[in-house]
Structures are given as C-alpha cells and as structure tokens.
MARMAR-279077 format. One record per residue (C-alpha): residue number from 1; residue in one letter; x, z, y. Coordinates in pm, whole numbers, plus 50000, padded with zeros to 5 digits. Layout:
MARMAR-279077
<rec NUM 'a' <X Z Y>> ...
//
This chain:
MARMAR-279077
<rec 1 'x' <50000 50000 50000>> <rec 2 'x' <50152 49906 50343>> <rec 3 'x' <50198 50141 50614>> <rec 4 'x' <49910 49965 50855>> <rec 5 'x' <49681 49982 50584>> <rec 6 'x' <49738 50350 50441>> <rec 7 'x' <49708 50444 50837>> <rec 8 'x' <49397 50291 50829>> <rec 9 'x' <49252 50475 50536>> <rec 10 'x' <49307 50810 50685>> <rec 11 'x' <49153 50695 51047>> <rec 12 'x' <48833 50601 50868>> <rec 13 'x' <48872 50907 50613>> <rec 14 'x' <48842 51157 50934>> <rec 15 'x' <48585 50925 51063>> <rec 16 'x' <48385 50960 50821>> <rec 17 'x' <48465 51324 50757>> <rec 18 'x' <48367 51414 51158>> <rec 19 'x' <48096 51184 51098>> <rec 20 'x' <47871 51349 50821>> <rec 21 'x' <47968 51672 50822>> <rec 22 'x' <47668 51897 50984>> <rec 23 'x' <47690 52036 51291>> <rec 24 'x' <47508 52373 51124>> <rec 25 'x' <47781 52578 50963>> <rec 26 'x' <47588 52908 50905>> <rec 27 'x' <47706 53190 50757>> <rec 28 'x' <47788 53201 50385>> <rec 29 'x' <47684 53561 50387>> <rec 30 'x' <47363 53482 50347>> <rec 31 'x' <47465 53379 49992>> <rec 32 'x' <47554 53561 49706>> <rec 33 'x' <47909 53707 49655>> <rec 34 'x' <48112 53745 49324>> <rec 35 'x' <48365 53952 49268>> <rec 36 'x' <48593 53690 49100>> <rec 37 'x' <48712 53955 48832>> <rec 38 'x' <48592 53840 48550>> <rec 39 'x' <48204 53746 48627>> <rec 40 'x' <47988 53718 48325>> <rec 41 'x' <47635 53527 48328>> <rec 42 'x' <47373 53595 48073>> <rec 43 'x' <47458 53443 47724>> <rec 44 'x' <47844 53342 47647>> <rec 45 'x' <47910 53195 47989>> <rec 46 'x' <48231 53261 48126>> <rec 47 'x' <48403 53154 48480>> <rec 48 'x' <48697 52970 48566>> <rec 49 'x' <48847 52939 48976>> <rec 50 'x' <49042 52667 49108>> <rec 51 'x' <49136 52551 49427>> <rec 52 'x' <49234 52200 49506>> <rec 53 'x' <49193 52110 49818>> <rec 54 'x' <48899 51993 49948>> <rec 55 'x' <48618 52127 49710>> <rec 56 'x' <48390 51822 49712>> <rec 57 'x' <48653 51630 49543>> <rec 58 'x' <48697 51932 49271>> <rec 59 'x' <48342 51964 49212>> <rec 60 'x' <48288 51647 49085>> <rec 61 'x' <48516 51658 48799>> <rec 62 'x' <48306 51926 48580>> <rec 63 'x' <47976 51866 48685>> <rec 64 'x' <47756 51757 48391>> <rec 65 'x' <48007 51850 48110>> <rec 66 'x' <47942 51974 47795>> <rec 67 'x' <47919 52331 47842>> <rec 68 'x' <47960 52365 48211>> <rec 69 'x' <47659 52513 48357>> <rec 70 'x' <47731 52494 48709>> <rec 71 'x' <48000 52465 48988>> <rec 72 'x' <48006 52650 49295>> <rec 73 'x' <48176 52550 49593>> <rec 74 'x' <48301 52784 49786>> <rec 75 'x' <48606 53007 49926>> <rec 76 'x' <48859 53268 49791>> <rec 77 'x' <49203 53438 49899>> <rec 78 'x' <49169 53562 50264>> <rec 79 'x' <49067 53893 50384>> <rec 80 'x' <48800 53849 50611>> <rec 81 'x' <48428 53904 50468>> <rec 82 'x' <48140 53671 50451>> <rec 83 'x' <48353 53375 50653>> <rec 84 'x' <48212 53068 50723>> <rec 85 'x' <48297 52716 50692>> <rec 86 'x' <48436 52663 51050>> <rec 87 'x' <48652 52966 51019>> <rec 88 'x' <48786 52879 50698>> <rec 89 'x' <48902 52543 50792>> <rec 90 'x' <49066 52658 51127>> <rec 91 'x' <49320 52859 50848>> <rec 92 'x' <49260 53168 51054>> <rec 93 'x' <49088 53367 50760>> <rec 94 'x' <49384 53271 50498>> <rec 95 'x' <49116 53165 50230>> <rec 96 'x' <49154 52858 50003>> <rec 97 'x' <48827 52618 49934>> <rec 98 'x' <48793 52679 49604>> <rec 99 'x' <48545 52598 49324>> <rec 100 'x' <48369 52836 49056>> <rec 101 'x' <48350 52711 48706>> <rec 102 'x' <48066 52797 48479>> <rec 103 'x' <48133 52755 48134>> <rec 104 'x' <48033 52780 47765>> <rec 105 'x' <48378 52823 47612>> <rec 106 'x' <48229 52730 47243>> <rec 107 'x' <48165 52427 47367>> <rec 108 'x' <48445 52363 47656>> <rec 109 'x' <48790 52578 47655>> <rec 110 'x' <48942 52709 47939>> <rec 111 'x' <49281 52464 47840>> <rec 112 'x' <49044 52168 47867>> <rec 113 'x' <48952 52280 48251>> <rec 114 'x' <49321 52339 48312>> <rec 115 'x' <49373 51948 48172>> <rec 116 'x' <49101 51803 48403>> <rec 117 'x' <49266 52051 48689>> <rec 118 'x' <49596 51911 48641>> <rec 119 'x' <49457 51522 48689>> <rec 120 'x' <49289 51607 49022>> <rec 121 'x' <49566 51725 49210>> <rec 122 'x' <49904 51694 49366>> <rec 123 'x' <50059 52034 49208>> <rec 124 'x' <50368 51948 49419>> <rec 125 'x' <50249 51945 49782>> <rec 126 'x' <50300 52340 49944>> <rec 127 'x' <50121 52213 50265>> <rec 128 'x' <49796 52144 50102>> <rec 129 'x' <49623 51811 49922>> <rec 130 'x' <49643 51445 50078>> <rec 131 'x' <49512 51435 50421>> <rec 132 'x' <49420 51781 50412>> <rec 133 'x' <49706 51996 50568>> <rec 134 'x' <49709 52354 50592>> <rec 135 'x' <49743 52636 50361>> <rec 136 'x' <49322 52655 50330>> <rec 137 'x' <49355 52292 50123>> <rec 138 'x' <49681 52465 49877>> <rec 139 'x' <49645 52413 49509>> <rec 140 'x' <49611 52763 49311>> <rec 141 'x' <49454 52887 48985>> <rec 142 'x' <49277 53213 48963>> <rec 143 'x' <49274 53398 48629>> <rec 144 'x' <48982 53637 48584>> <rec 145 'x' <49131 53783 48212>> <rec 146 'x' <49485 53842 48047>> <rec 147 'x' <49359 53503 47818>> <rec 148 'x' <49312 53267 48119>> <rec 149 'x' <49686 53398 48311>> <rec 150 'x' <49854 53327 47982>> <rec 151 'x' <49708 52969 47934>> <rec 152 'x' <49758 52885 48273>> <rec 153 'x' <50153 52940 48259>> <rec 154 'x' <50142 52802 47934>> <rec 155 'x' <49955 52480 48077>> <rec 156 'x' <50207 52465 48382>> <rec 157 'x' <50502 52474 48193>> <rec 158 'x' <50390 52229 47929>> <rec 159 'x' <50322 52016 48214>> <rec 160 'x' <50694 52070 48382>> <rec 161 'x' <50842 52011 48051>> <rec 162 'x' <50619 51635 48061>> <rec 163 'x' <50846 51543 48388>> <rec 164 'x' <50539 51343 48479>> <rec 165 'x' <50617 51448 48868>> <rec 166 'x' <50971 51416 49052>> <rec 167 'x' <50913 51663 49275>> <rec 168 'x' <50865 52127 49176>> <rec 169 'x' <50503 52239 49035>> <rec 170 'x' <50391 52414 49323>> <rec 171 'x' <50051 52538 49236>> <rec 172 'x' <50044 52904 49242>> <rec 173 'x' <49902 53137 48946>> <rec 174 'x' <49752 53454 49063>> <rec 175 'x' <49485 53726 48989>> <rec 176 'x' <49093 53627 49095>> <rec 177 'x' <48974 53792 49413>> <rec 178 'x' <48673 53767 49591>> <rec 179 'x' <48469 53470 49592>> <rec 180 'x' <48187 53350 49845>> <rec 181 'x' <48002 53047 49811>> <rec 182 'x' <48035 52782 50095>> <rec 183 'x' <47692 52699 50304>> <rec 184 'x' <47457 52507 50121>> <rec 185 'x' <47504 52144 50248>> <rec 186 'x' <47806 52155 50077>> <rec 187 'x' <47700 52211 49720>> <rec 188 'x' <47711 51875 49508>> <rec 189 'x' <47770 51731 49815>> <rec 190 'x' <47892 51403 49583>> <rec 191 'x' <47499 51398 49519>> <rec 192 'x' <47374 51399 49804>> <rec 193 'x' <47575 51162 50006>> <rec 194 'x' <47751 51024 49711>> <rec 195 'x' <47864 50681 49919>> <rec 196 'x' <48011 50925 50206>> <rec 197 'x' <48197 51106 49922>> <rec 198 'x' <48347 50814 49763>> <rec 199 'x' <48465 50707 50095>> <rec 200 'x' <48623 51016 50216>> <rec 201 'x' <48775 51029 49838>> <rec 202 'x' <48905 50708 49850>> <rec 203 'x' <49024 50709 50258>> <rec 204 'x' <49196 51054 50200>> <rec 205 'x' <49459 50919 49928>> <rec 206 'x' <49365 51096 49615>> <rec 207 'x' <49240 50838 49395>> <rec 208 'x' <49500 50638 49420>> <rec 209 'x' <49779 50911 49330>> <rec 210 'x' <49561 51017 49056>> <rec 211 'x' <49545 50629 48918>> <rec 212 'x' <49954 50581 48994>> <rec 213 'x' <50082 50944 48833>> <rec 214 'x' <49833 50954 48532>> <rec 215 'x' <49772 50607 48464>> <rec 216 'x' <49562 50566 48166>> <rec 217 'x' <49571 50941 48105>> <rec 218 'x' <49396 51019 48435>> <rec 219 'x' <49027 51039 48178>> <rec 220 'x' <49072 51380 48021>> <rec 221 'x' <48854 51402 47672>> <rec 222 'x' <48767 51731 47627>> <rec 223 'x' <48881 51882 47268>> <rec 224 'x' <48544 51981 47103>> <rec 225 'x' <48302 51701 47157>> <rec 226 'x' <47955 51591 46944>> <rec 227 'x' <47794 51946 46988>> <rec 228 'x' <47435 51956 46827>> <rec 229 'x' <47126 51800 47074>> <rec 230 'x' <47423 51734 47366>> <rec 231 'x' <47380 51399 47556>> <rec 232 'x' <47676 51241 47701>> <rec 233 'x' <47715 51322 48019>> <rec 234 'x' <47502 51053 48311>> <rec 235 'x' <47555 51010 48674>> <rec 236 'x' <47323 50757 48863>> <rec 237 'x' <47533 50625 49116>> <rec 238 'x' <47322 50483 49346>> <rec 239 'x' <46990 50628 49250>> <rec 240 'x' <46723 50358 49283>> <rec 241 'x' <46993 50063 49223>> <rec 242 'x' <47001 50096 48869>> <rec 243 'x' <46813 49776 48749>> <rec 244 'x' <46689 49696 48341>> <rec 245 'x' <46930 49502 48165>> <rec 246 'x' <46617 49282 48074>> <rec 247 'x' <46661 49172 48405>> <rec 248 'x' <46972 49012 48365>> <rec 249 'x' <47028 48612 48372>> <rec 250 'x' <47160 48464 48056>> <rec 251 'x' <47488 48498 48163>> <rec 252 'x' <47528 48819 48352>> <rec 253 'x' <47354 48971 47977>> <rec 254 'x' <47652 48787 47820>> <rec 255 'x' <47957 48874 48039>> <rec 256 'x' <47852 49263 48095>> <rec 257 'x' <47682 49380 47748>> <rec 258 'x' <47901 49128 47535>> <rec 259 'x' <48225 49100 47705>> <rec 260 'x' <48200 48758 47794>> <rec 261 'x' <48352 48481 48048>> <rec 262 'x' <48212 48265 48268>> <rec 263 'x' <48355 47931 48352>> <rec 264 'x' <48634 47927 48596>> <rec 265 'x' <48517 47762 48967>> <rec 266 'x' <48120 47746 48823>> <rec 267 'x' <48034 48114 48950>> <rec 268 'x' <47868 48214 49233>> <rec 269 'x' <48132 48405 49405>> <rec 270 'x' <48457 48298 49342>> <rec 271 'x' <48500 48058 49690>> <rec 272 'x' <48272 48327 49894>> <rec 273 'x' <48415 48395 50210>> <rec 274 'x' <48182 48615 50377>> <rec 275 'x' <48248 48956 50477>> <rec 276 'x' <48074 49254 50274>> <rec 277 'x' <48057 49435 49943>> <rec 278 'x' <48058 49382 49593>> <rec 279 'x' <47857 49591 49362>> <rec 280 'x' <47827 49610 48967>> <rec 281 'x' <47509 49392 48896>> <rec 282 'x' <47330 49619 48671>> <rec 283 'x' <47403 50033 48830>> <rec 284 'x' <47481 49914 49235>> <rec 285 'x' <47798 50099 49179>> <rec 286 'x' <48047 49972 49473>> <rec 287 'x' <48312 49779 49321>> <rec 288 'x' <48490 49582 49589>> <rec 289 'x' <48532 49475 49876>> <rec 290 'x' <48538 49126 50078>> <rec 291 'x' <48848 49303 50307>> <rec 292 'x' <49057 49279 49943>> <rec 293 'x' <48959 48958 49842>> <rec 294 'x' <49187 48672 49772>> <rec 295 'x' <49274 48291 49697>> <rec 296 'x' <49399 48349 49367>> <rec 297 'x' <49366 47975 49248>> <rec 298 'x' <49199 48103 48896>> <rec 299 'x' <48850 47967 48999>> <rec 300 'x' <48742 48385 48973>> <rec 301 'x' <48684 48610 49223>> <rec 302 'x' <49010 48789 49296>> <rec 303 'x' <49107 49107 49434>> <rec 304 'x' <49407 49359 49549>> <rec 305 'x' <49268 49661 49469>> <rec 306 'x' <48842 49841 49405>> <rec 307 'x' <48674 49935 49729>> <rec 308 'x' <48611 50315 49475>> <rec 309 'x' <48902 50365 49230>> <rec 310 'x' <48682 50559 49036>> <rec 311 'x' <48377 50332 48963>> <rec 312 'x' <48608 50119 48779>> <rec 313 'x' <48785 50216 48388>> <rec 314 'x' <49075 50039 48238>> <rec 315 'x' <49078 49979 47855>> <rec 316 'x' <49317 49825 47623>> <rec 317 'x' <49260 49466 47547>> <rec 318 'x' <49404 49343 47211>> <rec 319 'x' <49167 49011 47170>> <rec 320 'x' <49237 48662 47173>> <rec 321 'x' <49605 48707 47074>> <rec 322 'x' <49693 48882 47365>> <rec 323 'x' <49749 49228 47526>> <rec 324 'x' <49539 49224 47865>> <rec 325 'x' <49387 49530 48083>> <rec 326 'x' <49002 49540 48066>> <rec 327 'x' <48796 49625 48373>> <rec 328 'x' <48473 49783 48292>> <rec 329 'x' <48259 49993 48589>> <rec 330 'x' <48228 50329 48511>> <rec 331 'x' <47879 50458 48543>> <rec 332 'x' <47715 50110 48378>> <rec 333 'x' <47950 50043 48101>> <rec 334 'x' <47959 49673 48246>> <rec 335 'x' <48250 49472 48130>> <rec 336 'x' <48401 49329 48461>> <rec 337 'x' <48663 49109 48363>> <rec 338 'x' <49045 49222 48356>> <rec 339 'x' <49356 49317 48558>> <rec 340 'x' <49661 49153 48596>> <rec 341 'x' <49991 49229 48747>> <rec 342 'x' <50093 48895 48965>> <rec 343 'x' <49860 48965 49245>> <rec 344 'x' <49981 48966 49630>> <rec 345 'x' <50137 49253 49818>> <rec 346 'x' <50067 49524 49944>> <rec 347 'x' <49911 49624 49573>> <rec 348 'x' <50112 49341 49309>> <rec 349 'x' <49753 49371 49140>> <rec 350 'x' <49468 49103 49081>> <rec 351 'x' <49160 49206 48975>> <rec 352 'x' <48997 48916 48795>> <rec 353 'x' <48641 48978 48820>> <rec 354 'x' <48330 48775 48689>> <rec 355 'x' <48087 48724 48955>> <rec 356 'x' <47787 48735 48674>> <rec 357 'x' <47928 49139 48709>> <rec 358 'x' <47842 49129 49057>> <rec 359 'x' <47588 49118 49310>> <rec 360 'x' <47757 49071 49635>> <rec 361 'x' <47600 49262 49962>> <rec 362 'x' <47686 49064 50296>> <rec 363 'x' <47767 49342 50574>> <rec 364 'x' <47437 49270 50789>> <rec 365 'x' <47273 49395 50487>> <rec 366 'x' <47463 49734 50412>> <rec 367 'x' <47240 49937 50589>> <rec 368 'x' <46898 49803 50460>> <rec 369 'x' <47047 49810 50122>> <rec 370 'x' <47162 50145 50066>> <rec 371 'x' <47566 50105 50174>> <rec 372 'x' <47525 50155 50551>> <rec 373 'x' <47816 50407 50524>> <rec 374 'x' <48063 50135 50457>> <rec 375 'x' <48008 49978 50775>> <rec 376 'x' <48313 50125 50955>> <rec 377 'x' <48536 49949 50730>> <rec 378 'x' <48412 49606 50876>> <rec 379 'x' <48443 49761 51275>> <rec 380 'x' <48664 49558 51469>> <rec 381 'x' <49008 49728 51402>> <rec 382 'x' <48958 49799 51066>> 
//
C-alpha cells in the first residue's frame, strides 16, 4: 500500500469515526458493574476479558460462537468509578476498552479465545492498536482464575516461540479488575451500523495486518466443534439484501453454487468504467470497489485489493492441474473467482472476479440502496 493511499485510509477512518459516533455519551453507571474476579452466570458459563483496542473490532470475533453467550463491551484497568465513554478515550481515567466474554467452556475453551485473541491484534504495538494511539487502545489479557493466567503465558510463549512477528510480544498478562460496560450504542455496534463498522475496520489498518501476518491462518477453528442441536454460526450482512438463490440467472447459479467460469470479455462488468461498488450477487455483501479496479487484459473484472478484507475467504485450489487461490465471499458462500499474484502496485495482487458474482452499485445509487456510508470514498480528494 503506498503512502498517499494508507494516508487516505486513516483520513476517512476518523471521518467516519467523528461521523457516526453519537453525540450522547451518558454515563455507564447506569449499567451494571462486574467485579471482573471471576464472574459466574447461571449454568456452566464462565468469563473471559480482553482488551484490543477498539472494542467494536473485538466484539465481532466471538459473537455467535458455539458456546459464547454474549460479549460485553466495555472498560477495565483505571481507577475512576462509573467513567464514561468520553473520559475513557481522553486516557485521563487509565482504563483500557475492553470486551467481556461469555462462555460455555464444554463447548468453547478458554485456549480457543486466546487463538482468536491472538489473530485480532498487533501484540507488538505498546502505544495502542492501528490508528488508535494511547494507552486506553493497549492490548492486555485479564485472567479471572489460576487456570486462565497459566494458559495465557502458556499461549504467549507458544506464540513467541512461532516467530510469526519481528518485533517483542507486548501484550500484558495481569489479574481481572473491575469491569463496566460501555453506553449502550456501543453494544454490537457491528449490527447496527455494520457498513460504518466495516469501514472504520478496514480505514483503521487492521484487516490488512491481520490478512499479511496470519495469512491463511487468520480463520481460527475452534477445537470442539459438531455439538448436539448447534447451527453454524450466521451473520446477515446486509439485512434485507440477501436474495433466493432461485433468483439467480443461469449463469450467476453456475459460477457461485458450482464454482463455475464465465467467458472471458462476454460478462457484464469486465470493461465497466463507472464509479461505485461491487457487491456479492446473492448476500449484498460489499466486495469491491470501482476506486481498485483495473485493465487487466483477462476479459474479467480485475482488482488490487476488496473494498472489506473480511467479506472475502481464500481457499486452496488444486483443480484443473493447477494450484490457484480461490475467492469465495464470506457470509454467502459464493465462489468469486480467484487471486493471483501479477497484479499492479501498490498491492502486486489481482483479484479475478466473475461479474455473474456481482451486482455492481453505481455511486448515485449508494444511498437509496443501502451503502450511503461509502460515499466519502468517492468525495473529491479521495
């Protein structure tokens, strides 16, 4: 990524960030307040605390797991009482954000929240996480019980002795305190205003150190799986987008439920020059981006790099005779087409994409559509 273009990322990340966050930062002592030593809920539910920067990005990982009840954002490790949101992120009060993890551990172990832990941070940063500075944003586990300290060091040092990072392990281990719940707009904020989230995510940095450090290991599968009556874990993207695959052409059925190809330069978007989005056909999941498209000469729609990191999954392609990288979009399952390294700077990448995947969104019709948050990347500027 260049230097104009990473700048640009965090302008529009704080934009966005000034932008939605509400102007009504009441007190969180109006919420509950646990103790953080040790909380039990009723039946075998345990608690794990983590801090990773900004919470919205840490609450995502274990919601709708197998044997995570809930998450709590929230904050932990200063001394003042009851302290808001404002006060928190001035760094005057000394606490972390911080999440809260509810768990079943016969169905989810404490180890596997330390994995996912591990693959949404930079353990290595002392001055907090991406374009969050400041010792509020700092990366720390929490352990609530003898058990949880000694798998924590245990996890740390088995993931010192992997050399997967050039620089120290920072993150600190320490004893639980208390723990207050943030105000109420922020919980599952990646619900509510999922688009703003994935843009804030993206524009802050994270996904794309989590996608260059981890690589294919970034997905975490989480040791005991295929418990009795569980459903694998769903996450509409964009709500009312979702679409039946009955309503699929011919070809779109063929290319994203059967792994086909369409025909090079006899697709709908692979000479499309207007400026907007591109979204997976059957969920609405953003994909792309008309900013990252390219000329690639391949008669497919090509791109540098996803408009959300996350919405798309690599897999392992051994057919035809050959060893490729499979796209696939993450919440539909689509098959997208496949990534190859002999793409333009500043990425190297091309993203060979099918446009029967795709249902392309022009940018006078973001707002009508649903994606009106994506706007500011198509400001004069930008």
């Amino acid at each position: 990524m260049n230097k104009l273009y990473t700048a640009l990322l965090i302008f529009f990340s704080f934009f966005v960030l000034v932008t939605f966050i509400p102007q009504n930062v009441s007190s969180a002592s109006k919420q509950p307040v646990n103790t953080g030593k040790g909380p039990k809920a009723p039946g075998n539910t345990e608690t794990a605390l983590f801090s990773g920067g900004c919470f919205w990005c840490m609450e995502h990982p274990y919601e709708d797991l197998p044997g995570v009840s809930k998450v709590i954002s929230g904050y932990t490790g200063g001394k003042k009482k009851n302290p808001t949101y404002k006060e928190v992120a001035s760094g005057a009060t000394l606490h972390v954000e911080a999440v809260e993890i509810h768990f079943d551990p016969e169905k989810i172990t404490y180890n596997d929240l330390l994995q996912i832990f591990w693959r949404n941070i930079d353990p290595t940063d002392t001055g907090g996480q991406f374009v969050d500075r400041g010792k509020q944003y700092t990366t720390g586990i929490y352990y609530t019980s003898k058990q949880q300290k000694r798998a924590a060091e245990h996890s740390k040092k088995s993931l010192e002795n992997e050399k997967r990072f050039s620089k120290k392990i920072v993150t600190k281990i320490v004893p639980a305190g208390q723990f207050y719940p943030a105000e109420e707009y922020h919980q599952d904020f990646f619900k509510k205003n999922y688009i703003r989230y994935k843009i804030y995510r993206a524009g802050s940095g994270r996904d794309e150190f989590i996608n260059r450090v981890w690589g294919e290991d970034k997905e975490y599968k989480i040791s005991k799986t295929g418990f009795a009556g569980d459903e694998p874990p769903q996450f509409t993207l964009i709500g009312n987008k979702t679409i039946s695959k009955a309503d699929l052409t011919k070809m779109q059925y063929n290319v994203t439920q059967k792994n086909g190809t369409e025909p090079p330069y006899r697709n709908e978007y692979w000479d499309n020059k207007q400026p907007g989005i591109y979204v997976d056909i059957v969920s609405g999941e953003p994909l792309f981006s008309s900013k990252d498209k390219f000329k690639s000469g391949t008669g497919w729609p090509s791109f540098t790099r996803p408009l959300v990191q996350e919405n798309i999954a690599q897999k392992k392609d051994l057919t035809h005779g050959m060893v490729r990288i499979e796209l696939r979009s993450k919440s539909a399952d689509s098959h997208l087409g496949h990534l190859f390294h002999d793409g333009p700077k500043p990425t190297g990448l091309r993203y060979c994409i099918n446009s029967a995947a795709l249902r392309f969104v022009p940018v006078g019709k973001l707002r009508e559509t649903g994606y009106g948050d994506f706007l500011p990347l198509f400001s004069k500027g930008l």
